[in-house]
LOFI-866962 format. One line per 5 residues: number of its first residue (from 1); their letters; for each residue x negated, y negated, z of N, C-alpha, C, CB. Coordinates in nm, 4 decimals, decimal comma. Glycine has a CB too. Layout:
// residues N
NUM	A	X:Y:Z:X:Y:Z:X:Y:Z:X:Y:Z; ...
//
This chain:
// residues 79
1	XXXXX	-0,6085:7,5116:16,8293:-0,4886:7,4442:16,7853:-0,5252:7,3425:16,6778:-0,4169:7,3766:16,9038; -0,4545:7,3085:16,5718:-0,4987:7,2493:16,4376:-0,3927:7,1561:16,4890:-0,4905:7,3357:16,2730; -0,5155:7,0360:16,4280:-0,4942:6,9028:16,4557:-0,4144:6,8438:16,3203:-0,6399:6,8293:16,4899; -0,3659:6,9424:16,2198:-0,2599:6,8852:16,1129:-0,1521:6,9029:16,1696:-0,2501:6,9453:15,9748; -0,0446:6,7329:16,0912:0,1151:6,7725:16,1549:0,1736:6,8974:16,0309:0,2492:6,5905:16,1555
6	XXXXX	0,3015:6,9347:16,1378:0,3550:7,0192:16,0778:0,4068:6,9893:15,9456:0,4328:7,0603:16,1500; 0,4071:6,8733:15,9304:0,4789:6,8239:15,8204:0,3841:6,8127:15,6523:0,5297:6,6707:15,8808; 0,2850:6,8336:15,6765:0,1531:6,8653:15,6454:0,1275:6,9981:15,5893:0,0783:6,8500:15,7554; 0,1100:7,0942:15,6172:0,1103:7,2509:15,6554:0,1793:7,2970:15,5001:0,2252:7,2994:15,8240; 0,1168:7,3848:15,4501:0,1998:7,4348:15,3568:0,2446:7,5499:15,3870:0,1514:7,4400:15,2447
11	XXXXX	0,3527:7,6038:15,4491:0,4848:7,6726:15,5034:0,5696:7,6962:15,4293:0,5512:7,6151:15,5902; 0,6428:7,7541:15,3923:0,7980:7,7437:15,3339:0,8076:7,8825:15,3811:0,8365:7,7086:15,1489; 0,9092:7,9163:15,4731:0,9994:8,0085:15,5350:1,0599:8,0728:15,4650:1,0787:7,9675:15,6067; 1,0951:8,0586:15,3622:1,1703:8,1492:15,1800:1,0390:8,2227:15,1480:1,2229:8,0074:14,9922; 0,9240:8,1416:15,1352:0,8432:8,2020:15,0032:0,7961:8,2837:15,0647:0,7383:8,1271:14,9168
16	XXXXX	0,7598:8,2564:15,2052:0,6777:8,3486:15,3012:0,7578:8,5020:15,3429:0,6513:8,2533:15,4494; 0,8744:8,4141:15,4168:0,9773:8,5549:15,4343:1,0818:8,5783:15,3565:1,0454:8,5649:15,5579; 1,0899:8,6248:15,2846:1,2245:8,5894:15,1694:1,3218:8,6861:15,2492:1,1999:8,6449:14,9649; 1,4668:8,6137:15,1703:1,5694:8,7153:15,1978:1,6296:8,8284:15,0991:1,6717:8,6433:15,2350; 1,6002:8,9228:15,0951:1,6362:9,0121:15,0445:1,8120:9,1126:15,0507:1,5287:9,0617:15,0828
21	XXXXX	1,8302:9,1155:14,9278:1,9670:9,2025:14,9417:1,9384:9,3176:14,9620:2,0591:9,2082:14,8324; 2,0229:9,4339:14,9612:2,0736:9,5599:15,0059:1,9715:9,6343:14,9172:2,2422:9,5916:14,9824; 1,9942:9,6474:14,8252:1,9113:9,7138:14,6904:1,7935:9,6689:14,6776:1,9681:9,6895:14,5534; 1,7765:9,5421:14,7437:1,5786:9,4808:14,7697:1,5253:9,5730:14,8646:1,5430:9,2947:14,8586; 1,6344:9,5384:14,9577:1,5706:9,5952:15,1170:1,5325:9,7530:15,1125:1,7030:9,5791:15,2560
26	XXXXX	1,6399:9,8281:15,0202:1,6020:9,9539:14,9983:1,4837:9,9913:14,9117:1,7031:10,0093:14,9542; 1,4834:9,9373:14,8286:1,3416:9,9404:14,6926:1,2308:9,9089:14,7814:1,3443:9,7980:14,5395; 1,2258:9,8201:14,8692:1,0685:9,7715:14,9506:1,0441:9,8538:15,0154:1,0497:9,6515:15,0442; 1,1946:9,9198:15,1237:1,1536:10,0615:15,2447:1,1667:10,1960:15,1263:1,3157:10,0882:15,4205; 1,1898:10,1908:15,0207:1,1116:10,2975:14,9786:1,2397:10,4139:15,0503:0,9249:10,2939:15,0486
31	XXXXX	1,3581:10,3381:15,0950:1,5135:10,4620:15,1753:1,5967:10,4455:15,0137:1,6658:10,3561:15,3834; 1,7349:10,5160:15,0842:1,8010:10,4888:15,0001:1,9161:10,3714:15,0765:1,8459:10,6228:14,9380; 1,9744:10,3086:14,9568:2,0809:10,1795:15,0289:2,1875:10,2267:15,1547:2,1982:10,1138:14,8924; 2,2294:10,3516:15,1444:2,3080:10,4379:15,2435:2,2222:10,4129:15,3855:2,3133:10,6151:15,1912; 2,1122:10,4417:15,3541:2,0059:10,4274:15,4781:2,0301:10,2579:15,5372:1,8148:10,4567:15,4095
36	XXXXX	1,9891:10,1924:15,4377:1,9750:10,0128:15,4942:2,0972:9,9873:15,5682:1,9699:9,8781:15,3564; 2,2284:10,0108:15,4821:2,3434:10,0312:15,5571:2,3894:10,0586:15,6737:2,3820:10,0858:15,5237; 2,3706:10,1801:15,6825:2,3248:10,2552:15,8382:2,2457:10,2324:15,9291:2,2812:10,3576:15,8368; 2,1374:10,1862:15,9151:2,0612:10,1114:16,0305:2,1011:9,9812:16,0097:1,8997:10,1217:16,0321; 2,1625:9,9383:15,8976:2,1973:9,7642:15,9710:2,3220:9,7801:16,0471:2,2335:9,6188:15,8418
41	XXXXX	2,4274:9,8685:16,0416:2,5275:9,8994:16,1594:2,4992:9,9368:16,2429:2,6103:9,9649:16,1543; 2,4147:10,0300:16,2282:2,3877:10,0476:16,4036:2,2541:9,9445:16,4552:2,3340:10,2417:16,4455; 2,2185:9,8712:16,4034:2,1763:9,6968:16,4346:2,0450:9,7849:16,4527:2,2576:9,5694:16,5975; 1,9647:9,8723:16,4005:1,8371:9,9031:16,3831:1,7342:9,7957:16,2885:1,8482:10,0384:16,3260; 1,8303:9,7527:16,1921:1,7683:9,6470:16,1200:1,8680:9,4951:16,0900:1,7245:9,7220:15,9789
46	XXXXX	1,7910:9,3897:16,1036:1,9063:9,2567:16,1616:1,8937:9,2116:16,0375:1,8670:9,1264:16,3019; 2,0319:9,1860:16,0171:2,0364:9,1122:15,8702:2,1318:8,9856:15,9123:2,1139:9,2214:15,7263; 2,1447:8,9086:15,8216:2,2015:8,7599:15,8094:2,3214:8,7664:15,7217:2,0925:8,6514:15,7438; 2,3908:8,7508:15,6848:2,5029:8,6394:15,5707:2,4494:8,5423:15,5390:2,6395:8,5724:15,6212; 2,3988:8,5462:15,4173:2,3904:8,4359:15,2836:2,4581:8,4693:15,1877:2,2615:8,4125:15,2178
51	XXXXX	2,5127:8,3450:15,1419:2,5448:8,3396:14,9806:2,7063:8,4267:14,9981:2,3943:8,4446:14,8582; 2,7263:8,4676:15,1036:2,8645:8,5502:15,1128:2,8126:8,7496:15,0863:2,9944:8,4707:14,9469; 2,6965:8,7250:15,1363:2,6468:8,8540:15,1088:2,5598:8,9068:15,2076:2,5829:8,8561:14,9896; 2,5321:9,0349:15,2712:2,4423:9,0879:15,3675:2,2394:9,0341:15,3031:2,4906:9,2946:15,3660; 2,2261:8,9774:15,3475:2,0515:8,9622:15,3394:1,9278:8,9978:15,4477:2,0271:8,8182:15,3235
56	XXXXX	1,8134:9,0640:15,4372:1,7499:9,0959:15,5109:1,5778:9,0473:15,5444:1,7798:9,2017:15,4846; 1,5504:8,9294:15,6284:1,4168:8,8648:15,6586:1,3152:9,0423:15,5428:1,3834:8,8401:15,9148; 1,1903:9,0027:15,5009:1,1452:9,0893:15,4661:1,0262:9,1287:15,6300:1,0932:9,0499:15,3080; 1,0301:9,0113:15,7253:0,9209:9,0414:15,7892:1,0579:9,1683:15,9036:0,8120:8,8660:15,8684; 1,1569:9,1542:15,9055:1,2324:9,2395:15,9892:1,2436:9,3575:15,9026:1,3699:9,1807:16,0373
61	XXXXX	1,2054:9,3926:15,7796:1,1875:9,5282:15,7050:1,0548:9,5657:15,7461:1,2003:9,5229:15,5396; 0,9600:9,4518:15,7337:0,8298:9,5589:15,8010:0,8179:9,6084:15,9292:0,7017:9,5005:15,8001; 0,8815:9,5408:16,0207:0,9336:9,6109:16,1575:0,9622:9,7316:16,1316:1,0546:9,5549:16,2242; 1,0874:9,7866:16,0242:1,1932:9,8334:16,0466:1,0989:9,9784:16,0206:1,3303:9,7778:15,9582; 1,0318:9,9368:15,8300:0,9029:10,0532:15,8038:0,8186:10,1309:15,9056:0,7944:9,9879:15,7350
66	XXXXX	0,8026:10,0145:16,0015:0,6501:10,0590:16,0947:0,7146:10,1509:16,2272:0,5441:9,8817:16,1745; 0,8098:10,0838:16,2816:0,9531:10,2015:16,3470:1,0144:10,3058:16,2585:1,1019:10,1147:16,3871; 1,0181:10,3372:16,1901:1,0858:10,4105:16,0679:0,9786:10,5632:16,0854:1,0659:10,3000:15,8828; 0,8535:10,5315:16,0352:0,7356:10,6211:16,0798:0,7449:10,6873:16,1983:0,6189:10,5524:16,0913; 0,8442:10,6719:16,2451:0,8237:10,7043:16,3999:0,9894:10,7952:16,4418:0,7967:10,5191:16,5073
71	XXXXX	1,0380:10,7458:16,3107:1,1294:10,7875:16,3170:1,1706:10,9147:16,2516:1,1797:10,7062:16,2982; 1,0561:10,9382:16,2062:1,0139:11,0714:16,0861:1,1403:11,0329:15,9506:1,0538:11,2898:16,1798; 1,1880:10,9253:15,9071:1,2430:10,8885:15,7653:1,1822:10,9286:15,6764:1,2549:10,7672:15,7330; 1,2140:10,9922:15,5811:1,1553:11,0054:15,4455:1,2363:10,9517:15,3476:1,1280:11,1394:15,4093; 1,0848:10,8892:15,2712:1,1120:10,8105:15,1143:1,2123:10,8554:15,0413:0,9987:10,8216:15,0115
76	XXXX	1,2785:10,8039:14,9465:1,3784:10,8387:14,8544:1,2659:10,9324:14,7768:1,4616:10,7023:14,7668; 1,3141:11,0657:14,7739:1,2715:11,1337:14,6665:1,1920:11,2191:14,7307:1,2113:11,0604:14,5605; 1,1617:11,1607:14,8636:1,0723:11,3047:14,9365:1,0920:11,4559:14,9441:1,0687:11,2925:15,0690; 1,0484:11,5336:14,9577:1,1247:11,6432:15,0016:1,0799:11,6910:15,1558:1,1059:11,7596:14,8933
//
């Protein structure tokens, strides 16, 4: 356990996990936006409201990737 306060710590919760829109979230998973869509309704992937707009943690996209594999998804453009 590190004996620096938190206040100390160089952290920032944005830079680290950013929030990403619809068309981010799809470009990073490598789906198409129909896809992000669809698993964020059926709550496969948890997104937020910012800004008056759907946004997605990027560390809950690497979840979503590493389940996704498993899910046999293929990349935009796969065949």
């Amino acid at each position: 356990m590190s004996n620096t306060p938190i206040a100390n710590q160089n952290t920032n919760m944005f830079v680290d996990d950013p929030l990403l829109t619809v068309q981010e979230a799809a470009d990073y998973c490598k789906v198409s936006k129909s896809t992000i869509n669809k698993k964020r309704r059926e709550k496969s992937i948890p997104s937020i409201r910012a800004f008056g707009d759907v946004r997605f943690r990027r560390s809950d996209l690497n979840k979503f990737i590493q389940n996704g594999l498993s899910w046999g998804l293929q990349p935009v453009g796969a065949s």
